[in-house]
N, C-alpha and C positions, 0 to 999 in steps of 0.2 A: 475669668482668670485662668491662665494655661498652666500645666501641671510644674513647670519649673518653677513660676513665680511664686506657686504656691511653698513648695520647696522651699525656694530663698524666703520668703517670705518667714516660714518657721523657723530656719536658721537665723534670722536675725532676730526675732523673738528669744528662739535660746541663749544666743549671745547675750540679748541686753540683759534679759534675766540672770545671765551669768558673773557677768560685768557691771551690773549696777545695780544696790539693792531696792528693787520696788517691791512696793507692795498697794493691795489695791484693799479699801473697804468701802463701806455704804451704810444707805437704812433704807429705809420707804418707810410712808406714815398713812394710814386714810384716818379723815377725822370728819364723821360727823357732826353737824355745829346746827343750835336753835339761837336763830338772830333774831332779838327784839330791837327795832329800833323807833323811841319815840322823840317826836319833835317837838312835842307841845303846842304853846300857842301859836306857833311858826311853823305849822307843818301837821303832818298826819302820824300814826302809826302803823307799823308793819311789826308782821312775825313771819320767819320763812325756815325752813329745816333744807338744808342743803348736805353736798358730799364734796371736802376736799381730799388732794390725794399728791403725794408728791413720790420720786423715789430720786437719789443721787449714786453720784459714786464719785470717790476720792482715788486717786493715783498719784504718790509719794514715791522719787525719785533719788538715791541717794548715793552720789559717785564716787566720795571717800573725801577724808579730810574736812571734814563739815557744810559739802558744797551739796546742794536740793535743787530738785525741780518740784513742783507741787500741783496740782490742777483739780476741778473736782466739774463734774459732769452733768447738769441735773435742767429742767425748764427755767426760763429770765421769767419767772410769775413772781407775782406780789406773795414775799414770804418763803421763797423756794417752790413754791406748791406749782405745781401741772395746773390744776384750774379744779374747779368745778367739776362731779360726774357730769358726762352729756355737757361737755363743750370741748373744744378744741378743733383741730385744721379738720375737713370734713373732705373726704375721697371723693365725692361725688355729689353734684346739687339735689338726687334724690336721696342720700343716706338720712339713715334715722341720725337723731343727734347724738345716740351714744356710739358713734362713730369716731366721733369724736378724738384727733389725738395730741399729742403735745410734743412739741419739738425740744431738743436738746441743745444746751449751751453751755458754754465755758462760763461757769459762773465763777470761777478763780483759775488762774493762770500767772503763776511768778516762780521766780528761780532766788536764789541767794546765797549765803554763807552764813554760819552761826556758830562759831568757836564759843571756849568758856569766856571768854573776856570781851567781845565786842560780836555784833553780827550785820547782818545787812541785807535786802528783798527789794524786788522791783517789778512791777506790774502791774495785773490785777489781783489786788492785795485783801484777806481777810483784815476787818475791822469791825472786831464784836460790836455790838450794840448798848448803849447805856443811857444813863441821865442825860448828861450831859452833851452828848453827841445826840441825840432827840432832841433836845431844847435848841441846840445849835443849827441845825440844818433844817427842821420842820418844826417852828415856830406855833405854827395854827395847830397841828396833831402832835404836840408834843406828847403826848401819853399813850398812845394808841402803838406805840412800839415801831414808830415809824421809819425806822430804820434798819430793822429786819422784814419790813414790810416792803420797801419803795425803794432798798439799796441794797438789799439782799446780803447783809450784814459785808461788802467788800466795797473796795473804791480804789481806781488806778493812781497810783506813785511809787513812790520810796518810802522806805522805813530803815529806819540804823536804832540800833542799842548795844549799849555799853555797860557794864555790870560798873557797879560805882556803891561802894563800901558796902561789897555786898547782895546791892538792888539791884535792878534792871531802868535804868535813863533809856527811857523810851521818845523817841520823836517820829513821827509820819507826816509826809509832806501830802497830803491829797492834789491831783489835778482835777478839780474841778471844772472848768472849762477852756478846753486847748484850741478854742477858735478863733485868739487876738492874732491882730496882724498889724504890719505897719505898713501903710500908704503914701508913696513920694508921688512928686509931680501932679499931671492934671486928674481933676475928678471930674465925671459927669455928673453935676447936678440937676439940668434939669433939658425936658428937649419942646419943641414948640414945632405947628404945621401950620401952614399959610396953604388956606384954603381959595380958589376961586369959583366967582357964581359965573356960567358962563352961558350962551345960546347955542343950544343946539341946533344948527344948520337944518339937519335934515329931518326933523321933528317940529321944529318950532317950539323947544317945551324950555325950562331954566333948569340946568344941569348944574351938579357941585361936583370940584375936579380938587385933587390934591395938585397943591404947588410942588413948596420946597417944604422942606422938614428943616428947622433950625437946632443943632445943638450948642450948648453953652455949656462953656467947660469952666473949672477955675480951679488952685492948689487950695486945699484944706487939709490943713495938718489933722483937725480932729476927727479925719474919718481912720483915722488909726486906731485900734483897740487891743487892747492887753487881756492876756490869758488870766484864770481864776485861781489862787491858788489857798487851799486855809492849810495853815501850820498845828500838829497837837506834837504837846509835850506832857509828858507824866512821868511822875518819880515815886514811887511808894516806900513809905518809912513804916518802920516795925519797932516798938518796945513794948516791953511789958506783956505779951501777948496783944498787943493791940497797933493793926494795919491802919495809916492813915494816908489814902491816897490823893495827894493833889492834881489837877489836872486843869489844861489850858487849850482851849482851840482859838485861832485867829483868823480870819477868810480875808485875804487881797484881793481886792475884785476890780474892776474896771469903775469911769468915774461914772454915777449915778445908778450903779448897783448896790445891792444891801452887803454888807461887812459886815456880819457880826463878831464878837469876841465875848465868847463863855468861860468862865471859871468856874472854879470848884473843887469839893472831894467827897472821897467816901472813906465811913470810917467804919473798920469790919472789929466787932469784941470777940473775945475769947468767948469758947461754946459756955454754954448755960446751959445744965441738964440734957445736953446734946443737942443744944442749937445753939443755931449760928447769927448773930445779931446784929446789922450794918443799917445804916444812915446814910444818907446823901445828900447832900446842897450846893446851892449853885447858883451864878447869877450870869446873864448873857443879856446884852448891850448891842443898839444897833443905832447908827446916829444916820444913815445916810436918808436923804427922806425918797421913797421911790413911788411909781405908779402903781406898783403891788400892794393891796392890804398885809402886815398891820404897818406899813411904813417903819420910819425912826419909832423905836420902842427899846423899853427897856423890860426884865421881868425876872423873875426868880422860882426856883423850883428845888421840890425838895423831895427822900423818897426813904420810907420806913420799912425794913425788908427784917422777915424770918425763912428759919429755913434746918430741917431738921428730918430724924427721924421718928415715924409714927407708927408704932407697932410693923406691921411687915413692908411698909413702906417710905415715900420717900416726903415731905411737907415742902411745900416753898406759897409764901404772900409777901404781897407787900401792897403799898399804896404810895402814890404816886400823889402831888399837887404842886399843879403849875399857875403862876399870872402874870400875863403881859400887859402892860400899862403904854398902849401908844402916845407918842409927845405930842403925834398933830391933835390942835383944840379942837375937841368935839367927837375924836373918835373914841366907840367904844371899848371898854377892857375884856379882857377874853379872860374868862377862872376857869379850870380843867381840873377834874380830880380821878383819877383808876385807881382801880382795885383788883387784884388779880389772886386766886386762889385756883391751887392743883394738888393734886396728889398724884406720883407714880407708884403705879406696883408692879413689879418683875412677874411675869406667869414663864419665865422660862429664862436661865443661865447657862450659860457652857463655854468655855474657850474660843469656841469660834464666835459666838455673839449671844443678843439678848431679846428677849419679845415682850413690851411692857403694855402697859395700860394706862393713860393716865386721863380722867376727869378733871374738867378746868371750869372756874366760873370768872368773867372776866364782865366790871361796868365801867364806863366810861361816861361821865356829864362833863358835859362844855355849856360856858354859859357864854354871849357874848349882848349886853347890855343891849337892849333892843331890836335883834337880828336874830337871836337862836339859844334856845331852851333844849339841847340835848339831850336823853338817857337814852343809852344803848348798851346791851345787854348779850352776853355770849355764853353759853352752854353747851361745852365740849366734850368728847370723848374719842381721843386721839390713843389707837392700836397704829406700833412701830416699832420695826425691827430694825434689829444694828448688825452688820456681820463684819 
């Protein structure tokens, strides 16, 4: 880069900083973690002590009048995390593996408006993680936090909200799969070659020669396919001190894809002795029958949460229990139960950020009637700064 563009270059940097208010923060986390995971009758046991590690950064764009841009910076890994110490893209086929490094990605990227009374986003869109959007999209892991794991808590669409006596009427359209298409006229279905056995003249031996190649064509409308799309709506009500959120997701999928449709809420009490006390329930419904296990199923889940403070720092548990009842005769039920327990403690505050500490124990069984006798077991101790 030549010394002008350099120049322009910071010029337009002053500009926009001038001109539009951003501002950038982040964190990074490394966490320690001892995985136990046993299979029981179906399997062996392992223990492994590993090192995860991630770091992001957010940049928040805001041009006036309630109009954003928004982005945030960080590795597409299971959970935000960069990976493992000693893995990632390797510079050279002789580097040692803690060479190792991790690439960056737009793990959010949307623009929108957000006035007092109504707003609107479109992209790749934040979508925290919860009950009921686990149970909806990962059926087999529902408990395992599987959607801060496997979707990095965001999903490309639209979102609109409208304050409504008060609340926030919330809707998000997800695109789930944008690769339907529609098909006119002729389709290749299938193609055939006419072989001949022939003599070779000048050997004397039996030669095989390609003829013709035959293609057969014909119109099928059902080679046409439609995009995926699941709907969530949510409205939270408030009396008495007491939040009761209802909540609906619905997935339009193509024909002999799974649709399912989850309902629910969660209900948050007023603190008790300074905690905070919420419920969850839920049922999610799947009628299509597919090639995929658990097929047409239906199942319910539920989730018992505290959350408070404890002497210098910060309590949050809950537990977690899910079961799917597949409809096809014969298959087995899948029971799920988590349990998750942390405490954070701040070893450092100040205006520009924070340096915590927090210890996690985290079980997970899955049972599935004659295929898998689950426990697996996590012991964390995650140091992470915010600034």
């Amino acid at each position: 880069m030549n010394q002008s563009a350099r120049i322009l270059l910071v010029l337009l940097l002053l500009i926009s900083f001038t001109y539009a208010d951003i501002s950038i923060s982040g964190d990074a986390r490394v966490r320690p973690r001892w995985d136990m995971n046993d299979a029981g009758d179906y399997g062996n046991k392992t223990t492994d002590i590993y090192y995860f590690y991630w770091a992001r950064l957010d940049i928040k764009a805001d041009i006036g009048d309630g109009y954003f841009f928004k982005t945030r910076l960080a590795h597409n890994g299971a959970g935000n995390f960069i990976g493992k110490f000693g893995t990632g893209d390797l510079p050279s086929s002789v580097s040692y593996k803690n060479a190792g490094r991790g690439t960056v990605d737009f793990l959010l990227a949307y623009f929108g408006y957000q006035g007092k009374t109504y707003g609107w986003s479109t992209g790749l869109l934040p979508v925290p993680g919860s009950l009921l959007i686990d149970a909806h999209f990962y059926p087999i892991k529902p408990l395992d936090i599987p959607w801060i794991l496997f979707n990095n808590n965001a999903a490309h669409g639209f979102n609109f909200n409208y304050r409504f006596l008060g609340q926030k009427l919330d809707l998000t359209v997800f695109v789930d799969d944008n690769s339907g298409m529609s098909v006119e006229g002729e389709v290749v279905t299938s193609t055939d070659t006419s072989y001949a056995w022939l003599i070779d003249q000048t050997t004397d031996t039996l030669r095989i020669y390609r003829d013709t190649t035959y293609t057969s064509t014909t119109t099928d409308p059902n080679q046409s396919t439609r995009d995926q799309y699941t709907l969530n709506l949510s409205y939270p009500i408030k009396a008495l001190g007491v939040q009761i959120k209802p909540e609906i997701f619905v997935t339009l999928a193509d024909s002999g894809k799974a649709a399912p449709m989850t309902f629910g809420a969660d209900v948050t009490l007023p603190k008790v002795a300074g905690f905070v006390i919420s419920a969850g329930a839920g049922a999610v419904t799947q009628n299509v029958e597919t090639a995929v296990f658990p097929g047409a199923y239906s199942g319910v889940v539920n989730r018992f949460k505290l959350a408070g403070k404890v002497g210098p720092g910060s309590l949050v548990t809950w537990v977690d229990m899910f079961k799917i009842d597949p409809k096809l005769d014969g298959a087995p039920n899948i029971t799920s139960t988590s349990i998750w327990l942390s405490y954070k403690y701040l070893l450092y505050k100040s205006d520009a950020g924070e340096v915590s500490l927090k210890p996690t124990y985290r079980q997970l069984t899955q049972k599935i009637d004659g295929l898998q006798d689950l426990n697996r077991v996590f012991l964390e101790l995650t140091t992470e700064i915010k600034f």
